[in-house]
VOGU-3710 file (C-alpha; in Angstrom, 3 decimals, decimal comma):
1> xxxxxxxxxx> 13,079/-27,857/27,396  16,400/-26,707/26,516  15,493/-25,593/22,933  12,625/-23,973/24,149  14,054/-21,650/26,658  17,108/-20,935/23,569  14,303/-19,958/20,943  12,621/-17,708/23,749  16,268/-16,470/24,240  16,685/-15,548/20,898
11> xxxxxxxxxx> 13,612/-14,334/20,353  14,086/-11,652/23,340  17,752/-10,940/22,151  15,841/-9,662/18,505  13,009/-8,061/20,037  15,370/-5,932/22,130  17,681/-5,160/19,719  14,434/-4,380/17,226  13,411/-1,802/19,550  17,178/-0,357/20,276
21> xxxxxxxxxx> 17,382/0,049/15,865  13,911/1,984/16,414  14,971/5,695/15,238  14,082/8,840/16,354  13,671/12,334/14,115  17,029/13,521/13,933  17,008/17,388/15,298  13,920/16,713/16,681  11,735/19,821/17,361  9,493/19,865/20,269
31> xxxxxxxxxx> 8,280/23,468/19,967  7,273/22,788/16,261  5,447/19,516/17,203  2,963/20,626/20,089  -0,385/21,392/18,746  -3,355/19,517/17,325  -2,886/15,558/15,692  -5,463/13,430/14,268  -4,828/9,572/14,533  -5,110/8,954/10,772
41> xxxxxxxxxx> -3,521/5,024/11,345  -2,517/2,777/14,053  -0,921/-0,969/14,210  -0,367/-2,964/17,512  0,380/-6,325/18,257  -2,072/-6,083/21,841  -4,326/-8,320/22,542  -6,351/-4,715/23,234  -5,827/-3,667/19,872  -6,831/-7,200/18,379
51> xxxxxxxxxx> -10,443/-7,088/20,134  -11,392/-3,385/19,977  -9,893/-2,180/15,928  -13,178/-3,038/14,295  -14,187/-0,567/16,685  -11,505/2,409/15,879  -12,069/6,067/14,762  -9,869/8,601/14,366  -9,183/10,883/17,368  -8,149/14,243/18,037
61> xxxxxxxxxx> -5,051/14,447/19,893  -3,386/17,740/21,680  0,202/18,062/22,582  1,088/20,982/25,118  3,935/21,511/26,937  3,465/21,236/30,626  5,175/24,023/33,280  7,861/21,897/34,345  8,907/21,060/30,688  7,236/17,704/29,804
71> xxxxxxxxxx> 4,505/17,224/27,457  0,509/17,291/28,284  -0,870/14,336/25,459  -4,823/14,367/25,692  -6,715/12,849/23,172  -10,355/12,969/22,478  -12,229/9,840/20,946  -15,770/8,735/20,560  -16,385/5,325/23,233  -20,207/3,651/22,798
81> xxxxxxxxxx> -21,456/6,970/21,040  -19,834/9,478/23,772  -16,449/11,772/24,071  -13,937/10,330/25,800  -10,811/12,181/26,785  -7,804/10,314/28,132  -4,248/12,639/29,368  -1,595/11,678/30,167  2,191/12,942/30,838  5,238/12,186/28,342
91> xxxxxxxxxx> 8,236/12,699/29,922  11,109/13,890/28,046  14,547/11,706/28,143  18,176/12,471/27,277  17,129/11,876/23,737  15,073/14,525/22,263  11,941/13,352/20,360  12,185/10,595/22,837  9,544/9,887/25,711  8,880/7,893/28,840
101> xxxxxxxxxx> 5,008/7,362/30,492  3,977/5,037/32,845  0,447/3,950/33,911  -0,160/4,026/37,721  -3,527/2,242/36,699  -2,248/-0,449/34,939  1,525/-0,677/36,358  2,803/-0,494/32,410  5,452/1,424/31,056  6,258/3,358/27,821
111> xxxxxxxxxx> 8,702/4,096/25,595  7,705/6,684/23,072  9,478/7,900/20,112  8,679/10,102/17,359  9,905/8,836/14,391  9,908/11,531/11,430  7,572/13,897/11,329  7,451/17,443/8,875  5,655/19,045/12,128  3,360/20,772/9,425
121> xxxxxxxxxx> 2,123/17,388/7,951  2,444/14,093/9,342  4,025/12,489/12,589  4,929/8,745/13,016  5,461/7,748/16,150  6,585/4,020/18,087  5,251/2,949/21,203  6,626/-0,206/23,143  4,449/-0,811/26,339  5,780/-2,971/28,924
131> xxxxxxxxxx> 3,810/-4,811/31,973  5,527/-7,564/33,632  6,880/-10,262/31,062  4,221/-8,538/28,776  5,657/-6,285/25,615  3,834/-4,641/22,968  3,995/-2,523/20,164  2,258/0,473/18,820  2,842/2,254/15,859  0,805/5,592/15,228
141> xxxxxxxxxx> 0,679/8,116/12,209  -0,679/11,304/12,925  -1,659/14,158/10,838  -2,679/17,816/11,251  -5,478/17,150/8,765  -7,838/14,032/9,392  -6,289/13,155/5,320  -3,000/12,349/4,398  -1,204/11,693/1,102  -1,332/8,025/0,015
151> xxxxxxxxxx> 2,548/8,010/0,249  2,418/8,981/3,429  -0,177/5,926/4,748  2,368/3,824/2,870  5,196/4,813/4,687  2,999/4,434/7,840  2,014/1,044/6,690  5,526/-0,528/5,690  7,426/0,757/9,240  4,842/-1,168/10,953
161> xxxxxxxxxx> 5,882/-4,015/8,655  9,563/-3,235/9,801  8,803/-3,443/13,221  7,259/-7,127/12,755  3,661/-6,044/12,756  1,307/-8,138/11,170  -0,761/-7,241/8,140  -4,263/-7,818/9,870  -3,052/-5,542/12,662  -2,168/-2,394/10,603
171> xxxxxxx> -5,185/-0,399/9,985  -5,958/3,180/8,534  -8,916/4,856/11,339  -11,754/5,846/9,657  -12,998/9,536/9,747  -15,013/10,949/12,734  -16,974/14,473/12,694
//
Protein backbone atom coordinates (compact mmCIF):
# COMPACT_ATOMS: atom_id res chain seq x y z
CA UNK A 1 0.00 0.00 0.00
CA UNK A 2 2.74 2.17 0.97
CA UNK A 3 4.64 1.91 -2.38
CA UNK A 4 1.65 2.44 -4.14
CA UNK A 5 0.50 5.68 -2.74
CA UNK A 6 4.73 6.82 -3.14
CA UNK A 7 4.68 5.89 -6.99
CA UNK A 8 1.24 7.85 -7.30
CA UNK A 9 3.18 10.56 -5.31
CA UNK A 10 5.81 10.74 -7.59
CA UNK A 11 4.02 10.41 -10.41
CA UNK A 12 1.84 13.68 -9.47
CA UNK A 13 5.09 15.53 -8.28
CA UNK A 14 6.35 14.99 -12.36
CA UNK A 15 3.15 15.59 -13.89
CA UNK A 16 2.95 18.94 -12.09
CA UNK A 17 6.18 19.99 -12.54
CA UNK A 18 5.76 18.74 -16.50
CA UNK A 19 3.08 21.14 -16.85
CA UNK A 20 4.90 24.14 -14.73
CA UNK A 21 8.24 23.52 -17.59
CA UNK A 22 5.30 23.92 -20.29
CA UNK A 23 6.45 27.34 -22.10
CA UNK A 24 4.69 30.00 -23.40
CA UNK A 25 5.67 32.36 -26.70
CA UNK A 26 7.91 34.75 -25.28
CA UNK A 27 6.46 38.46 -26.22
CA UNK A 28 3.46 36.93 -26.95
CA UNK A 29 1.15 38.92 -29.31
CA UNK A 30 -2.49 38.74 -28.88
CA UNK A 31 -3.48 41.33 -31.50
CA UNK A 32 -1.35 39.43 -34.15
CA UNK A 33 -2.90 36.03 -33.17
CA UNK A 34 -6.81 36.67 -33.39
CA UNK A 35 -8.14 35.64 -36.67
CA UNK A 36 -8.87 32.43 -38.54
CA UNK A 37 -6.91 28.75 -37.45
CA UNK A 38 -7.35 25.48 -38.96
CA UNK A 39 -6.69 22.41 -36.61
CA UNK A 40 -4.04 20.85 -38.88
CA UNK A 41 -2.96 18.19 -35.71
CA UNK A 42 -4.03 17.28 -32.33
CA UNK A 43 -2.66 14.68 -29.50
CA UNK A 44 -4.50 13.95 -26.14
CA UNK A 45 -4.17 11.49 -23.65
CA UNK A 46 -8.47 11.55 -23.01
CA UNK A 47 -10.24 8.82 -22.92
CA UNK A 48 -12.51 11.32 -25.41
CA UNK A 49 -9.80 11.65 -27.70
CA UNK A 50 -8.98 7.77 -27.63
CA UNK A 51 -12.70 6.81 -28.81
CA UNK A 52 -13.63 9.63 -31.21
CA UNK A 53 -9.79 10.33 -33.41
CA UNK A 54 -10.68 7.83 -36.08
CA UNK A 55 -13.39 10.16 -36.34
CA UNK A 56 -11.34 13.69 -36.57
CA UNK A 57 -11.30 16.40 -39.32
CA UNK A 58 -9.83 19.44 -39.38
CA UNK A 59 -11.83 22.45 -38.12
CA UNK A 60 -12.01 25.99 -38.61
CA UNK A 61 -11.33 27.89 -35.61
CA UNK A 62 -11.90 31.90 -34.98
CA UNK A 63 -10.20 33.88 -32.33
CA UNK A 64 -11.80 37.42 -31.54
CA UNK A 65 -11.29 39.50 -28.86
CA UNK A 66 -14.29 39.95 -26.69
CA UNK A 67 -15.41 43.75 -25.25
CA UNK A 68 -14.16 43.24 -21.92
CA UNK A 69 -10.68 42.06 -23.20
CA UNK A 70 -10.77 38.21 -23.24
CA UNK A 71 -10.82 36.09 -26.19
CA UNK A 72 -14.10 34.71 -28.18
CA UNK A 73 -12.61 30.86 -29.45
CA UNK A 74 -15.43 29.31 -31.76
CA UNK A 75 -14.67 26.59 -33.83
CA UNK A 76 -16.61 25.03 -36.58
CA UNK A 77 -16.38 21.14 -37.25
CA UNK A 78 -18.34 18.62 -39.18
CA UNK A 79 -20.34 16.01 -36.28
CA UNK A 80 -22.38 12.86 -38.15
CA UNK A 81 -22.30 14.84 -41.58
CA UNK A 82 -23.50 18.37 -40.01
CA UNK A 83 -21.72 21.85 -38.79
CA UNK A 84 -21.15 22.04 -35.47
CA UNK A 85 -19.99 25.19 -33.76
CA UNK A 86 -18.76 25.11 -30.18
CA UNK A 87 -17.56 28.92 -28.28
CA UNK A 88 -16.26 29.36 -25.68
CA UNK A 89 -14.37 32.19 -23.50
CA UNK A 90 -10.41 32.18 -22.84
CA UNK A 91 -9.63 34.25 -20.22
CA UNK A 92 -6.46 36.03 -20.18
CA UNK A 93 -3.99 35.55 -16.98
CA UNK A 94 -1.02 37.51 -15.63
CA UNK A 95 0.95 35.70 -18.25
CA UNK A 96 0.37 36.83 -21.68
CA UNK A 97 -0.19 34.05 -24.28
CA UNK A 98 -1.54 32.32 -21.29
CA UNK A 99 -5.34 31.30 -20.77
CA UNK A 100 -7.87 30.03 -18.28
CA UNK A 101 -11.61 28.37 -19.38
CA UNK A 102 -13.77 26.46 -17.45
CA UNK A 103 -16.79 24.31 -18.46
CA UNK A 104 -20.01 25.05 -16.46
CA UNK A 105 -21.30 21.84 -18.36
CA UNK A 106 -18.85 19.58 -17.44
CA UNK A 107 -17.35 21.28 -14.09
CA UNK A 108 -13.61 21.02 -15.89
CA UNK A 109 -11.06 23.47 -16.00
CA UNK A 110 -8.36 24.72 -18.44
CA UNK A 111 -5.17 25.84 -18.68
CA UNK A 112 -4.27 27.10 -22.10
CA UNK A 113 -1.05 28.18 -23.44
CA UNK A 114 0.20 29.12 -26.70
CA UNK A 115 3.34 27.80 -27.23
CA UNK A 116 5.22 29.46 -30.35
CA UNK A 117 3.47 30.55 -32.96
CA UNK A 118 4.80 33.03 -36.24
CA UNK A 119 1.02 34.48 -36.03
CA UNK A 120 1.29 34.40 -39.97
CA UNK A 121 1.92 30.56 -40.10
CA UNK A 122 1.48 28.13 -37.49
CA UNK A 123 0.33 28.16 -33.71
CA UNK A 124 1.04 25.34 -31.14
CA UNK A 125 -0.80 25.44 -28.36
CA UNK A 126 -1.06 23.09 -24.71
CA UNK A 127 -4.12 22.35 -23.07
CA UNK A 128 -4.28 20.61 -19.52
CA UNK A 129 -8.01 19.95 -18.57
CA UNK A 130 -8.78 19.23 -15.10
CA UNK A 131 -12.14 17.53 -13.54
CA UNK A 132 -11.90 16.22 -10.15
CA UNK A 133 -8.81 13.79 -9.68
CA UNK A 134 -9.09 13.66 -13.58
CA UNK A 135 -6.06 15.47 -15.74
CA UNK A 136 -5.52 15.52 -19.30
CA UNK A 137 -3.58 16.78 -21.96
CA UNK A 138 -4.09 18.37 -25.28
CA UNK A 139 -1.72 19.46 -27.62
CA UNK A 140 -2.99 21.40 -30.83
CA UNK A 141 -1.14 22.84 -33.99
CA UNK A 142 -2.93 25.26 -35.86
CA UNK A 143 -2.37 26.86 -39.11
CA UNK A 144 -3.76 29.75 -41.18
CA UNK A 145 -3.73 27.41 -44.18
CA UNK A 146 -5.42 23.85 -43.80
CA UNK A 147 -1.29 22.74 -45.01
CA UNK A 148 1.68 23.16 -43.18
CA UNK A 149 5.37 22.53 -43.85
CA UNK A 150 6.50 19.00 -42.92
CA UNK A 151 8.92 20.64 -40.36
CA UNK A 152 6.39 22.20 -38.88
CA UNK A 153 4.02 18.77 -38.23
CA UNK A 154 7.34 17.52 -36.87
CA UNK A 155 7.78 19.99 -34.42
CA UNK A 156 4.04 19.51 -33.61
CA UNK A 157 4.60 15.85 -33.38
CA UNK A 158 7.86 15.67 -31.11
CA UNK A 159 6.38 18.44 -28.28
CA UNK A 160 3.61 16.10 -27.90
CA UNK A 161 6.31 13.47 -27.39
CA UNK A 162 7.84 15.95 -24.75
CA UNK A 163 4.84 16.28 -22.96
CA UNK A 164 4.56 12.29 -22.50
CA UNK A 165 2.04 11.76 -25.23
CA UNK A 166 1.86 8.57 -26.72
CA UNK A 167 2.61 7.77 -30.33
CA UNK A 168 -0.94 6.24 -31.14
CA UNK A 169 -2.44 9.41 -29.68
CA UNK A 170 -0.68 12.05 -31.90
CA UNK A 171 -2.47 12.41 -35.08
CA UNK A 172 -2.32 14.88 -38.14
CA UNK A 173 -6.54 15.81 -38.97
CA UNK A 174 -7.31 15.11 -42.26
CA UNK A 175 -8.62 17.86 -44.68
CA UNK A 176 -12.33 18.99 -44.69
CA UNK A 177 -14.00 21.27 -47.57
Amino acid sequence: MKSGLLSLGIFLLCAIQAQANVPVQPNFEEEKFVGTWYSVGMASNSKWFEQKKEHLKMCTTVITPTADGHLNVTSTFSRDGQKKEKTKILFKTEQPGRYRSTSSRWGSEYDIRVVETNYDEYALTYKRKSKGTEVFTMVVLYGRTKILKPELQEKFHQFSLEQGLAESGILILPLTD
